[in-house]
N, C-alpha and C positions, 0 to 999 in steps of 0.2 A: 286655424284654417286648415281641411284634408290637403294633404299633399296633393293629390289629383289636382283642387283646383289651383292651385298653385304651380303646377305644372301646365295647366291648361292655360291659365292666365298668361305666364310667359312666353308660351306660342302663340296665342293669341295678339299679343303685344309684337315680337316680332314678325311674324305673319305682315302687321297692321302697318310698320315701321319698313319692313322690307321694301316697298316700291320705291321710298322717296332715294334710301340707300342704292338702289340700282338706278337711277338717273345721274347716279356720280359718273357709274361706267360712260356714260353716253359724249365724255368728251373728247376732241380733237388730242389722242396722247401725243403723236408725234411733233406735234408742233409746243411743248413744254419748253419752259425754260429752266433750268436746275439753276439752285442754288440755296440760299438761306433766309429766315426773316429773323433782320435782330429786333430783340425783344425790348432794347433802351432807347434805339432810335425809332423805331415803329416803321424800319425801312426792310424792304425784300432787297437783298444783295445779289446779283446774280454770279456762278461762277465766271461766266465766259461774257462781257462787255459787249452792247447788244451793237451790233453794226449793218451796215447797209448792205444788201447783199449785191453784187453787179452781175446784172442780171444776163452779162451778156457771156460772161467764164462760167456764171452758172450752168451743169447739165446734171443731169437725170442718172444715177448710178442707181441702177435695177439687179437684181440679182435673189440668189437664194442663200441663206445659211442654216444648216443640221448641227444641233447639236446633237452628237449622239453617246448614250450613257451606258457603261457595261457598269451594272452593277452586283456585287457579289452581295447573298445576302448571308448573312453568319444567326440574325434574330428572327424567332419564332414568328411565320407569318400570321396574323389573328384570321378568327375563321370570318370568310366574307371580306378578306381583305386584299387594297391593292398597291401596288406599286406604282407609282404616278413620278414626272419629273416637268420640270418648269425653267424656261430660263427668258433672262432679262437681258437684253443687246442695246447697247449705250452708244451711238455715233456723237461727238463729239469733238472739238476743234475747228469748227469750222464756220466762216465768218454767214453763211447762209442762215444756221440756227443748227442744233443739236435734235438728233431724232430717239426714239425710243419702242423699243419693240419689244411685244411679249406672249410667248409659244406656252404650252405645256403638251404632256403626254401620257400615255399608257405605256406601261411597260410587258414585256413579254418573254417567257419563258424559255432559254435557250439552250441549257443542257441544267441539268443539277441542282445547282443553288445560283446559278447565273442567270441575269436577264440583260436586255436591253433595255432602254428607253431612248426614242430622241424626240428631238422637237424640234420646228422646225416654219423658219421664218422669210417670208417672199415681202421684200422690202424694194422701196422704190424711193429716192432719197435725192431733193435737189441740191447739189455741193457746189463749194465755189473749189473746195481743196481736197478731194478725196484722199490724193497721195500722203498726205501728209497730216487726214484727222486720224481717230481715233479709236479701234472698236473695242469695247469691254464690254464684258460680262460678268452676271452676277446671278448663279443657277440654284436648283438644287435637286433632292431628290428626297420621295417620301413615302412611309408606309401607312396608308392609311385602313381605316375603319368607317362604318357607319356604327355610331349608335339609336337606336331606334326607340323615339318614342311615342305613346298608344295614351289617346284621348281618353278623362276618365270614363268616359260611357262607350267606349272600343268603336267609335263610326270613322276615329279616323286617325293618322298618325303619322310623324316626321321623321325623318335618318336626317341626325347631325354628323359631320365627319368629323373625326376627332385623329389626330397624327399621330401613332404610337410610337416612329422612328422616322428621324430626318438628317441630310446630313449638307452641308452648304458648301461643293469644295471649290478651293482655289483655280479659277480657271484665266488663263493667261491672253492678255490682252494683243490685239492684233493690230500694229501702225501702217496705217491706211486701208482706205476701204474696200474689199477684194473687187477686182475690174468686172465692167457692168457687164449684166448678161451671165457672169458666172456662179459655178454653184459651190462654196466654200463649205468644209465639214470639219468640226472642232471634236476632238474625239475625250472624252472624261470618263474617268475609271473611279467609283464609290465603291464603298463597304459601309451596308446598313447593318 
């Protein structure tokens, strides 16, 4: 078989595949429950014990939070390429239900081999316990690429993005959820 159509075929195939994969997106994330499925007992275990929430201590913790990323870069940027960063916000603890939020960004050039990124998330969260859940994080940052590929008869063609440098750093979790209304900014320093 020509590589062309074998290359064709696979885009073809994904192309074909792509819609049903993006209807994953389309669910309700903040209302997730975390935890595990065991595999002997065919049971989903949840971390946090599912309870009733009362509805009447329950309120509305509204707010914003930046993450915002200085990144030094030390490796060869690829040509056509960008700096991008992502991060994951985890509320947690609390008898209402766990919520889950997720930003990305661009990043931008600030003197040299430094840039910026942040990202940044406008969240609105029914709690029974703000003071005392949970905020964690789980970021990153990355240098990406497209690689581009060309149909074999040239009508038409894809850019995959492929990560040539990433880096996942430790970012330190905040006990209780910052007061509603405010706008909380978590500051992280990388080297890609």
């Amino acid at each position: 078989m020509d590589i062309r159509k074998l290359v064709l075929s696979f885009a073809v195939l994904g192309f074909g595949l792509a819609p049903f994969s993006f209807g994953q997106l389309a669910t309700h994330a903040s209302q997730r429950v975390l935890g595990y499925y065991n595999p002997e007992t065919g049971v989903f275990q949840p971390l946090h014990p599912a309870a009733e929430s009362d509805s009447a201590t329950a309120t509305a913790e509204t707010g914003e939070l930046i993450v915002k990323y200085t990144i030094t870069v030390k490796s060869t940027i690829p040509t056509n390429g960008v700096i991008g960063c992502s991060i994951i916000a985890i509320e947690s603890g609390d008898a209402a239900g766990d919520y889950e939020e997720r930003a990305t960004g661009v990043a931008t050039l600030v003197s040299g081999k430094t840039y910026t990124c942040s990202t940044i998330i406008h969240y609105s969260w029914l709690l029974d316990t703000p003071t005392t859940d949970t905020l964690s994080f789980t970021g990153s940052a990355t240098m990406d690429y497209g690689y581009e590929l060309t149909a074999f008869n040239g009508t038409g063609t894809v850019v995959e993005p492929i990560e040539s440098r990433g880096s996942v750093p430790n970012i330190a979790s905040l006990k209780g959820v910052p007061a509603s209304g405010t706008t909380t900014t978590v500051d992280v320093s990388i080297t890609l």
